[in-house]
N, C-alpha and C positions, 0 to 999 in steps of 0.2 A: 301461198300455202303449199306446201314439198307435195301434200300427196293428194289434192284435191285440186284441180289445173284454172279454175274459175270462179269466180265467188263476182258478179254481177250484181251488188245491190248496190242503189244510190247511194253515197253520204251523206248527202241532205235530205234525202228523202226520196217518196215515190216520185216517179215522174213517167209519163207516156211517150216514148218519143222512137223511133225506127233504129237509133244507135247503131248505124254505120259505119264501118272502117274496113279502108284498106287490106283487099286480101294481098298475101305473097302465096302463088300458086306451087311454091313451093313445099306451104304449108298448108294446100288445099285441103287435103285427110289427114287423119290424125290416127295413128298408130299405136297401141300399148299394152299391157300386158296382159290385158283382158279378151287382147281379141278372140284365143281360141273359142275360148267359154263364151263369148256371143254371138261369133258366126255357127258354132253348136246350137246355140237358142234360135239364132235365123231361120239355120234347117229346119230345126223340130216345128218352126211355125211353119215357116213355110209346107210341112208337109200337112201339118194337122190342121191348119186354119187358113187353107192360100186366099180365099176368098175375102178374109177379113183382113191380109196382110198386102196383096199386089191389086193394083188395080190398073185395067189399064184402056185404052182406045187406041185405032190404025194412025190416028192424028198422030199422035206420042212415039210410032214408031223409027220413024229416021230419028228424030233426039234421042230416042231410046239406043241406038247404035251408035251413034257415034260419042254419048255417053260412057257405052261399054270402053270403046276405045280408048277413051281417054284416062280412064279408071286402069284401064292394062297397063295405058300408059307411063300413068302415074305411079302406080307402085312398081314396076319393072326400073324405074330409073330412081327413084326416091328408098325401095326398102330391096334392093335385088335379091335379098336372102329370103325372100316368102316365096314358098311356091303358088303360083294362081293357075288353078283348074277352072276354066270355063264353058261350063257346056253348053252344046252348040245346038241344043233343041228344044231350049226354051227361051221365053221373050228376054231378050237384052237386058232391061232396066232388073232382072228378076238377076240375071245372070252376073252384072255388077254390083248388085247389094250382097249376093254372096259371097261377097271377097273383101268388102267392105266393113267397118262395124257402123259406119253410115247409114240411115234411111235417105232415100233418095226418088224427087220428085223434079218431073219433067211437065215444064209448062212451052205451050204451042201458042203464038199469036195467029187471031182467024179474025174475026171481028174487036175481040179485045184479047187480054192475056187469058186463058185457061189450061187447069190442071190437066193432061192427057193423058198419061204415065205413070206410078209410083208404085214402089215397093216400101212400106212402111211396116216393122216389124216391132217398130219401140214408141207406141204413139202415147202422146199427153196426154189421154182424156179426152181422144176425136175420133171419129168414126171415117175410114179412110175411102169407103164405098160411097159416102155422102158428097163426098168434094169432087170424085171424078167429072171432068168435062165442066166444072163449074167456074167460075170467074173469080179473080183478087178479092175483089168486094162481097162475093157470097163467101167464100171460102173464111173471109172472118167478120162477117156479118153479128155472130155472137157477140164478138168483141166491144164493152160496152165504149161509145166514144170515137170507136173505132171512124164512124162514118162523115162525125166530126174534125176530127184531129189527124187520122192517116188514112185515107182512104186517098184521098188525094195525091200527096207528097210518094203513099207507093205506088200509085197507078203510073207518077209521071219517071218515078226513078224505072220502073220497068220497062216504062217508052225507051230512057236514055241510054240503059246499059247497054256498053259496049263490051266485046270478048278481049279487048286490051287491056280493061282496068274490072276486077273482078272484086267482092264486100264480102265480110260476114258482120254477124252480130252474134249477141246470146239474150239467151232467155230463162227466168228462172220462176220457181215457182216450190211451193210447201207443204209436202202431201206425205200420210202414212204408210208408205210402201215402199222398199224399195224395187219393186217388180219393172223391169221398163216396158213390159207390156201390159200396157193400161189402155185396153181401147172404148173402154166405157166412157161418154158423155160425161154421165152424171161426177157431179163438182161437189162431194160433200165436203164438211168441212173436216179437216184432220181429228182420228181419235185421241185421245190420252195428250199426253202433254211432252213437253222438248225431248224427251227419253226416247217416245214413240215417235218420232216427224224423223224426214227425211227432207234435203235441200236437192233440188235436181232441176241442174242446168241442161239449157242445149245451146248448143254452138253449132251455126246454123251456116250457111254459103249460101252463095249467090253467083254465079258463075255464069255467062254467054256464051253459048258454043259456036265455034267460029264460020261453020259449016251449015250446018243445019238451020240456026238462028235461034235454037232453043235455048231458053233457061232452064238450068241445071238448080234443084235446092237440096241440098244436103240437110241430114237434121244428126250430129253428134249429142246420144245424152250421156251425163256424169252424173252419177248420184253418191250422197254421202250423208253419213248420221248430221242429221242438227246437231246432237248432243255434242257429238267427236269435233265437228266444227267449233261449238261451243269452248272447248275446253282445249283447244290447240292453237284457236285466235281469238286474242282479246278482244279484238274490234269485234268479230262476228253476232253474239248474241243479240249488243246494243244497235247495231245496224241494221240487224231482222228488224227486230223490232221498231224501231223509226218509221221503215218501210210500206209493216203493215200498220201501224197507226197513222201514213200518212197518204193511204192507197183509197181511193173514193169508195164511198160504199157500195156502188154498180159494179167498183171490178172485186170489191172483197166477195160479196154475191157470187159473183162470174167464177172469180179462183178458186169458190169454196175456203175460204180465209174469214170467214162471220167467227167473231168471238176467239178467234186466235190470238190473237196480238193482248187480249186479257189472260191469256194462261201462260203463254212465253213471259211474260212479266211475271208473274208467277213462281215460273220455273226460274228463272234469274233467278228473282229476290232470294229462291230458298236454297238455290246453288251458291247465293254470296255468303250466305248465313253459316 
């Protein structure tokens, strides 16, 4: 899709699964034409709401630095035409998401893997004070199924990762706002019908840092009219829809998705009409 970089819905349908792939660290961030306009939104939160937006522990701070680093790194050799101001008196991870359109989260192995670190200014529908210092398995404990089917398979991939072979995935999800700061919990179900919804992906990282030992998680969000998606790919509507009709009822619950997938039918039928 030319102007919408992701569209992550199954073709056959829903399925649960970690959806892994090879990162090229080349293409670790992701750059475009949006950046001003929301490292603008970064600041304004970060000054109006730092509490609900950085969180952080002493654990988190070496990965926190050499995160920095690498983020200079990265865009000094990847986009040389940005200017990066980073100031040098506040915590690192704070310091690299403002240069970033990234959220970015630094997890410490102590006993098992925990959250130490983050600056999250564009969250899903999660409360980013609640995760600090907490472990894989709390951290998506909501997740229904979760404890079942990937609790495991992540705990052991986070064993594994090494700093020479680096993943992302995405994640998608169908809510009435395009706002990307959504730090409320609460999962209603979308207002009004395909006109009113919004489709908004993240594309996420997974990165080892080679020094410190930390993992690095990136959270890239994209958002875009359902509708506009509807009407620019033909596949699009009928793929939503599959997805949410064929997503269990624990996670339509969870996603706030109850009674959606009967109004996107709906909405089709009377856009074929």
């Amino acid at each position: 899709m030319s102007d919408f970089p992701y569209v992550p819905l199954e073709p056959k349908g829903w399925r649960m699964a970690m959806g892994l792939r090879p990162l090229d660290l080349e293409r670790w961030l992701e750059v475009d034409e949006r950046r001003d306009e929301e490292l603008e939104l970064k600041r304004q939160l970060l000054d109006s709401s730092f509490d609900v937006v950085v969180a952080t522990k002493s654990e988190g701070d070496e990965g926190s630095r050499e995160l920095l680093a690498e983020v200079t790194k990265f865009l000094e050799l990847r986009y040389p035409e940005i200017t990066i101001e980073v100031p040098g008196d506040e915590h690192p991870v704070v310091a690299a998401a403002r240069v970033v359109q990234e959220d970015l989260c630094v997890l410490v192995r102590s006993d098992v893997w925990r959250l130490q670190a983050a600056c999250v200014c564009f969250p899903s529908r999660w409360n980013l004070a609640s995760k600090l210092g907490t472990t894989l398995d709390d951290i998506h404990r909501p997740v229904p199924r979760y404890d079942v089917e990937l609790s495991r398979p992540t705990n052991a991939f986070f064993e594994r990762l090494q700093p020479d072979r680096s993943f992302w995935r995405l994640n998608w999800t169908l809510i009435d706002s395009p706002a990307l700061h959504q730090p409320t919990s609460a999962r209603h179900s979308p207002h009004g019908d395909l006109a009113n919804w919004f489709f908004r992906v993240e594309r996420q990282t997974l990165r080892r840092l080679p020094e410190s030992g930390a993992i690095v998680f990136t959270i890239r969000n994209y958002v875009a009219s359902a509708q506009k998606l509807c009407d620019t790919h033909e596949e699009f509507g009928a793929t939503l829809l599959l997805n949410l009709d064929t997503a269990p009822e624990t996670m339509r619950e969870y996603k706030g998705w109850v009674g959606v997938a009967d109004r996107l039918r709906s909405s089709l039928a009377a856009n074929a009409d």
